[in-house]
One Martini backbone bead per residue (centre of mass of N, CA, C, O) as a GRO file, in nm:
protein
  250
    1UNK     BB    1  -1.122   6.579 -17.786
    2UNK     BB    2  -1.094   6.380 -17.516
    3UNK     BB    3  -1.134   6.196 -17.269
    4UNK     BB    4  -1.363   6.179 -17.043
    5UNK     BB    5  -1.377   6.164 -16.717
    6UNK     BB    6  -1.593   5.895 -16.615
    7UNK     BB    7  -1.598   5.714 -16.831
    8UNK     BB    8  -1.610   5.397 -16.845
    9UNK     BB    9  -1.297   5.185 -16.908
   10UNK     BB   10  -1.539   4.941 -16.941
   11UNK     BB   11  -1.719   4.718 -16.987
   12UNK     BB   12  -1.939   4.637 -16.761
   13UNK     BB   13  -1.928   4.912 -16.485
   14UNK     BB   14  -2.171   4.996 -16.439
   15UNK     BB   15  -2.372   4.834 -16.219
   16UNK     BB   16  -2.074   4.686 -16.135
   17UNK     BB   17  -1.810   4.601 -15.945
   18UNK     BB   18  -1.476   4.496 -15.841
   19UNK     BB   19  -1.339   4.543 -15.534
   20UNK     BB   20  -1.049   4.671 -15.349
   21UNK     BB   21  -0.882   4.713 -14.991
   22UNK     BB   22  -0.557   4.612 -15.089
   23UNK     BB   23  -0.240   4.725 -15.055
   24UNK     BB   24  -0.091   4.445 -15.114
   25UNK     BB   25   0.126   4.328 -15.278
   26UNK     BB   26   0.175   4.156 -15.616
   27UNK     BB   27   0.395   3.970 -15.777
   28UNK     BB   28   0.155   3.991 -16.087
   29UNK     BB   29   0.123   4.335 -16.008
   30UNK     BB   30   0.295   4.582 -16.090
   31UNK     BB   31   0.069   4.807 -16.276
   32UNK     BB   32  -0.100   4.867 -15.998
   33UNK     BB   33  -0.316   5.074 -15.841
   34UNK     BB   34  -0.387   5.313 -15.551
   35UNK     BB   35  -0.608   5.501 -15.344
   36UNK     BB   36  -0.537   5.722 -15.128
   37UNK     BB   37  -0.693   5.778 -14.796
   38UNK     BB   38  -0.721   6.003 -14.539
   39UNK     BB   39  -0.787   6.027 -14.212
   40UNK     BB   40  -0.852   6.249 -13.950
   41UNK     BB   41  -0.761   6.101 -13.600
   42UNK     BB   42  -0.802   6.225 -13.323
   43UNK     BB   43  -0.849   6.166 -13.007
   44UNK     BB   44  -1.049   6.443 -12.908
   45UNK     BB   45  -1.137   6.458 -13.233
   46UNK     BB   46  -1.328   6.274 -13.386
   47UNK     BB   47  -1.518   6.204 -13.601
   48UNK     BB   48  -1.811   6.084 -13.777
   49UNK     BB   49  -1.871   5.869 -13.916
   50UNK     BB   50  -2.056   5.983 -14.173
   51UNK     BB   51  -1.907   6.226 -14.260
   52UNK     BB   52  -1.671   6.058 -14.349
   53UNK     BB   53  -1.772   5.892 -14.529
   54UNK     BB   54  -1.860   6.191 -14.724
   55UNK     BB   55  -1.574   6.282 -14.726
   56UNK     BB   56  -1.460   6.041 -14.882
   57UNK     BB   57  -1.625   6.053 -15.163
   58UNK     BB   58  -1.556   6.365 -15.224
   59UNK     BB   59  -1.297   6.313 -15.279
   60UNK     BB   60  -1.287   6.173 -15.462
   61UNK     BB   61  -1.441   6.336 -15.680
   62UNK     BB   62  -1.236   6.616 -15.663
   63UNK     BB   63  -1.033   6.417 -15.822
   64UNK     BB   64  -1.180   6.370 -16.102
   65UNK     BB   65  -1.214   6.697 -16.122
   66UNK     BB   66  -0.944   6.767 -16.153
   67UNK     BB   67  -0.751   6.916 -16.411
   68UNK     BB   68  -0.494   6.699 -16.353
   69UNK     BB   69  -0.693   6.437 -16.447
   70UNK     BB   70  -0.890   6.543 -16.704
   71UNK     BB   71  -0.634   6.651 -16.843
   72UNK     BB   72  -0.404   6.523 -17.058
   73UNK     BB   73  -0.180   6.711 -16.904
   74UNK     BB   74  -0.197   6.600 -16.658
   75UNK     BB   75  -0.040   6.469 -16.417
   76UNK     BB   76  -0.273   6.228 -16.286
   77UNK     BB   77  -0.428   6.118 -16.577
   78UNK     BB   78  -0.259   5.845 -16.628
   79UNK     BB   79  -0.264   5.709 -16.372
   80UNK     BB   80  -0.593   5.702 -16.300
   81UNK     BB   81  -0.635   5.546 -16.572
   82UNK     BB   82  -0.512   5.307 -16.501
   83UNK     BB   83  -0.684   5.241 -16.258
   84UNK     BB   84  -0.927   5.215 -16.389
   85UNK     BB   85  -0.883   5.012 -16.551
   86UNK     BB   86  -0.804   4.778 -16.370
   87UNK     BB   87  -0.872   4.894 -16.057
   88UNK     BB   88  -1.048   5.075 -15.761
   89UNK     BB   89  -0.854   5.088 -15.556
   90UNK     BB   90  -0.881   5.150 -15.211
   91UNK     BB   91  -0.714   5.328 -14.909
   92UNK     BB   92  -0.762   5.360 -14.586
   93UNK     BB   93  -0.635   5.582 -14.325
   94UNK     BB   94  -0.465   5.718 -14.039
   95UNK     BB   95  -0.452   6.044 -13.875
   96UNK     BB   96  -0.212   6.250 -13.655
   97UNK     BB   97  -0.083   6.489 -13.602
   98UNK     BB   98   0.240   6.455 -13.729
   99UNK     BB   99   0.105   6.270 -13.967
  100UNK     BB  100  -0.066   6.476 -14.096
  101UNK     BB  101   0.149   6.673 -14.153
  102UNK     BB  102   0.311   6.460 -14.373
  103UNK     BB  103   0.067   6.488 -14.581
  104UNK     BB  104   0.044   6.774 -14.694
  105UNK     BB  105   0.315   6.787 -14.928
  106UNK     BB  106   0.155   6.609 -15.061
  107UNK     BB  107  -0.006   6.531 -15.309
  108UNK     BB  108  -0.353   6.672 -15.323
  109UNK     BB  109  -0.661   6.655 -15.114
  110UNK     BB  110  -0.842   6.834 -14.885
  111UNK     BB  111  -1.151   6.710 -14.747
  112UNK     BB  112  -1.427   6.888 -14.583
  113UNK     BB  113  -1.659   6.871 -14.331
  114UNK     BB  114  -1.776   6.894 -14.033
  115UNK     BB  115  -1.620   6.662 -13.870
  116UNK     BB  116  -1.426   6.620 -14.109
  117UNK     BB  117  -1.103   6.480 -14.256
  118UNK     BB  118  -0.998   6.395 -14.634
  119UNK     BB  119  -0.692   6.270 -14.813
  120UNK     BB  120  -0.635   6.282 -15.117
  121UNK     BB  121  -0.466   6.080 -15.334
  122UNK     BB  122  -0.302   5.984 -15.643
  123UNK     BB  123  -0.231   5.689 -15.770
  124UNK     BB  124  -0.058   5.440 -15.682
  125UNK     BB  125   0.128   5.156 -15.605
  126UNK     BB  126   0.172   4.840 -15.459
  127UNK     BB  127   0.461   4.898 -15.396
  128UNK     BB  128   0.502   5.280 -15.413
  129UNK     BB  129   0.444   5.417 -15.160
  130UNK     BB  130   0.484   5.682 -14.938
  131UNK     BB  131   0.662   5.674 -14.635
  132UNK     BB  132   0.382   5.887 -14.500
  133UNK     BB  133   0.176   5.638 -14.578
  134UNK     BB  134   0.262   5.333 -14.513
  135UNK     BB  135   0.286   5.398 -14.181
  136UNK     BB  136   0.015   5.415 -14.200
  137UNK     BB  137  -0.295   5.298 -14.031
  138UNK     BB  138  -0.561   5.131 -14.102
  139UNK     BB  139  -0.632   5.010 -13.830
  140UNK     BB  140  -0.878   5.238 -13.621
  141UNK     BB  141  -1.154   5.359 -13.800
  142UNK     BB  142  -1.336   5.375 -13.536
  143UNK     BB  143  -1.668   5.514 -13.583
  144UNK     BB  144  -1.952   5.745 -13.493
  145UNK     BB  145  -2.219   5.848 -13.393
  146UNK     BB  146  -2.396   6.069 -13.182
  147UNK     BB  147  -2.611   6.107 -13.411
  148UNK     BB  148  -2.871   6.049 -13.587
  149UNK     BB  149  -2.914   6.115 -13.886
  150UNK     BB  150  -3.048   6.269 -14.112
  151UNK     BB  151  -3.293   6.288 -14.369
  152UNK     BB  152  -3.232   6.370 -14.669
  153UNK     BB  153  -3.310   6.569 -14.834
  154UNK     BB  154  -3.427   6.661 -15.139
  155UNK     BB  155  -3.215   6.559 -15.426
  156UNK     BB  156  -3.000   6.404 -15.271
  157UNK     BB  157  -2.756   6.212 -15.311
  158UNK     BB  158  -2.743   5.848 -15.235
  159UNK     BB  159  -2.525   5.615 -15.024
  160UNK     BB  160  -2.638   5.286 -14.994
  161UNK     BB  161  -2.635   5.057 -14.795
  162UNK     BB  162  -2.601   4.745 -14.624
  163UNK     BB  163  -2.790   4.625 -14.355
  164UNK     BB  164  -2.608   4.325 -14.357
  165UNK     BB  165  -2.359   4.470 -14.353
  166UNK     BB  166  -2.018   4.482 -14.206
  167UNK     BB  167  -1.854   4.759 -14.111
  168UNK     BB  168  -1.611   4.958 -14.106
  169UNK     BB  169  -1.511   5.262 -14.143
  170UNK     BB  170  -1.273   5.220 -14.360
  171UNK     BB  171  -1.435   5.050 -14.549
  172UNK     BB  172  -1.701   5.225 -14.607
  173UNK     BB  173  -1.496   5.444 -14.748
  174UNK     BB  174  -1.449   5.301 -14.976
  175UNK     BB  175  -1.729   5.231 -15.056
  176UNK     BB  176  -1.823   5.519 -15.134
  177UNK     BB  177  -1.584   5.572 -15.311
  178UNK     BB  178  -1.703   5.358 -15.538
  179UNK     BB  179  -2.005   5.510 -15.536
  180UNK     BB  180  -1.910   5.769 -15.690
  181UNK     BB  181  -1.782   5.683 -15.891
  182UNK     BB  182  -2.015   5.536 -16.053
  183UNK     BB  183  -2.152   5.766 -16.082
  184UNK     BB  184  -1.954   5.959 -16.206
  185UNK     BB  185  -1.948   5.785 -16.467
  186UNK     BB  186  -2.299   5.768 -16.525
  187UNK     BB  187  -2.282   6.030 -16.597
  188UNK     BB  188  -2.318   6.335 -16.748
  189UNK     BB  189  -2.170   6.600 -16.798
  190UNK     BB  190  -2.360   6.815 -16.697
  191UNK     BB  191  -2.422   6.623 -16.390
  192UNK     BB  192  -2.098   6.683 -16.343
  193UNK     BB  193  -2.096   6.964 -16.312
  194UNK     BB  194  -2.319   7.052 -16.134
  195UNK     BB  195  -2.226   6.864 -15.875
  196UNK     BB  196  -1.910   7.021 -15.875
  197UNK     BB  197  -2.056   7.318 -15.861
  198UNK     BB  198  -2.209   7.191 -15.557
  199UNK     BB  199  -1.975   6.974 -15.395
  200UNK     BB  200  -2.111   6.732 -15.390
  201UNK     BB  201  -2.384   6.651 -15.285
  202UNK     BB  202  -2.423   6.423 -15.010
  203UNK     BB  203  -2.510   6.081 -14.870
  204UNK     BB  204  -2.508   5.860 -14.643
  205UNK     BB  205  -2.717   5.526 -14.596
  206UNK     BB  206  -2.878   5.326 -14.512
  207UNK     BB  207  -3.080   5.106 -14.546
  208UNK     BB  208  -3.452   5.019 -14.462
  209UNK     BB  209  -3.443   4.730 -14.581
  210UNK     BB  210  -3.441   4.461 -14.743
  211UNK     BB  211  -3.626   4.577 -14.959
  212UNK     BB  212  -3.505   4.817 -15.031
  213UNK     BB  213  -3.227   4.647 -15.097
  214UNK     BB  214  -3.376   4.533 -15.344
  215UNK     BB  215  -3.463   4.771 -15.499
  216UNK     BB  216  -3.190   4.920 -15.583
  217UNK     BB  217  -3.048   4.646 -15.704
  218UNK     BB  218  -3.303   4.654 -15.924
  219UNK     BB  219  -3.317   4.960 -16.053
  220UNK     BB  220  -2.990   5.001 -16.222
  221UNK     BB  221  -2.796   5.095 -16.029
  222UNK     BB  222  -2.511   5.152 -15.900
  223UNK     BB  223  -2.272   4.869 -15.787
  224UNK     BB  224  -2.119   4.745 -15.556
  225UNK     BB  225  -1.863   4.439 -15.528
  226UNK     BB  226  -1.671   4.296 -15.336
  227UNK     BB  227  -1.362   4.123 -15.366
  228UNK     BB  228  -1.310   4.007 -15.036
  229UNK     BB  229  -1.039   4.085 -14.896
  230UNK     BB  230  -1.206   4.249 -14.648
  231UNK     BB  231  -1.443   4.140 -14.402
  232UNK     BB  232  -1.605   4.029 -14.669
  233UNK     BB  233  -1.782   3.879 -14.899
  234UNK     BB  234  -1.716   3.792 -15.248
  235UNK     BB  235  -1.975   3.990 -15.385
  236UNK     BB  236  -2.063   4.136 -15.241
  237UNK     BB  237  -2.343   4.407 -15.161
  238UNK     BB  238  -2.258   4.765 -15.055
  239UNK     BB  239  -2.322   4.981 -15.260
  240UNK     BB  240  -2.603   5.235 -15.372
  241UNK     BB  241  -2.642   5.468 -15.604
  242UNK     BB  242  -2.881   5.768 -15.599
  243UNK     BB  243  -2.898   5.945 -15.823
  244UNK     BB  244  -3.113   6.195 -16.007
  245UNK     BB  245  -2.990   6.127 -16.304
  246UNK     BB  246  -3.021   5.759 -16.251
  247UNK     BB  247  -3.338   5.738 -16.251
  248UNK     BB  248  -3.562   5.554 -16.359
  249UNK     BB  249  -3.777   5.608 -16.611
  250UNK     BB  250  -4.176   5.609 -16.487
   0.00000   0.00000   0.00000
């Protein structure tokens, strides 16, 4: 049986990763690569931003899983693996009428939220765009609440946010998808299989303010830790994932 996808790619990146959404190509890096993903936004029905933030999450988790990934003679096996190893460097683009049009026939995967759509697609080089994605624009993915989400569920796996750190909605959506993912490494295959037999629910939500993101950071669960090259300081801490079969025994 082959290695499952989803065990971290090498020690000491369960609890703390240092990600980039940096797309621009550097020429040191010829073999590193970048998971791209769009999100739909309309002039007239834009997403909600939590919406986004949770279906740009589950994107990434549905590409993890995806048989095509998962299994060694998949298609985007190698890619995944390679991306993985190096650094999950994710960036999120936006598109509208007839750009996101030119993105469907794209190998990849689009999920839908409540009012969000978020395309990932299996990860390229950081110099290798699809001339359908490089075109379309990073800056731009200010997205709002109509109004404040519920309090999610009991039971719902939550990627919380840090309520010190200001985030655009696109670099947000990455960051969420860099917490979903540490979450999926460090569950076993069990946890792995109920959560995408469930579709993956999961909530977005801030800290409830700075002691709970002290209790997060210090509780042993996956912390996502941004490279800096964009919007925050580096080494910032920016989402920790607290799935229920993460929660340390006590």
């Amino acid at each position: 049986m082959g290695p499952i996808l989803g065990a971290a790619p090498a020690a000491g990146r369960l609890n703390g990763v240092t990600v980039s959404e940096s797309a621009a190509p550097h020429p040191a890096e010829p073999d590193r690569f970048v998971l791209p993903l769009v999100v739909r936004i309309e002039r007239t029905a834009p997403p909600a931003r939590t919406d986004a933030l949770e279906t740009a999450a589950r994107a990434v988790l549905t590409l993890l899983a995806d048989p095509r990934t998962v299994e060694e003679t998949g298609e985007w096996h190698k890619r995944v693996r390679l991306w993985e190893e190096r650094q999950i460097r994710k960036v999120v683009r936006r598109a509208r009428g007839a750009e996101w049009r030119r993105t469907e026939p794209l190998e990849g995967i689009t999920v839908s939220g409540r009012t969000a759509q978020v395309r990932v697609f299996p990860p390229v080089p950081l110099d290798g765009w699809p001339k359908e994605l490089a075109r379309l624009q990073v800056s731009g993915t200010e997205l709002d609440d109509p109004q404040p989400p519920a309090a999610p569920a009991a039971g719902t796996p939550v990627l919380w946010l840090n309520p010190e750190v200001e985030m655009s909605a696109g670099k947000a959506m990455a960051q969420a998808g860099h917490a979903a993912q540490l979450a999926w490494w460090q569950l076993d295959a069990a946890a792995r299989t109920e959560w995408g037999a469930a579709g993956f629910p999961l909530a977005v939500r801030p800290a409830h303010g700075p002691a709970h993101w002290a209790e997060l950071t210090g509780g042993g669960l996956p912390v996502v830790r941004d490279a800096g090259f964009t919007e925050v300081a580096p080494g910032s801490c920016t989402v920790v994932a607290e799935h229920p079969a993460l929660r340390p025994a006590g």
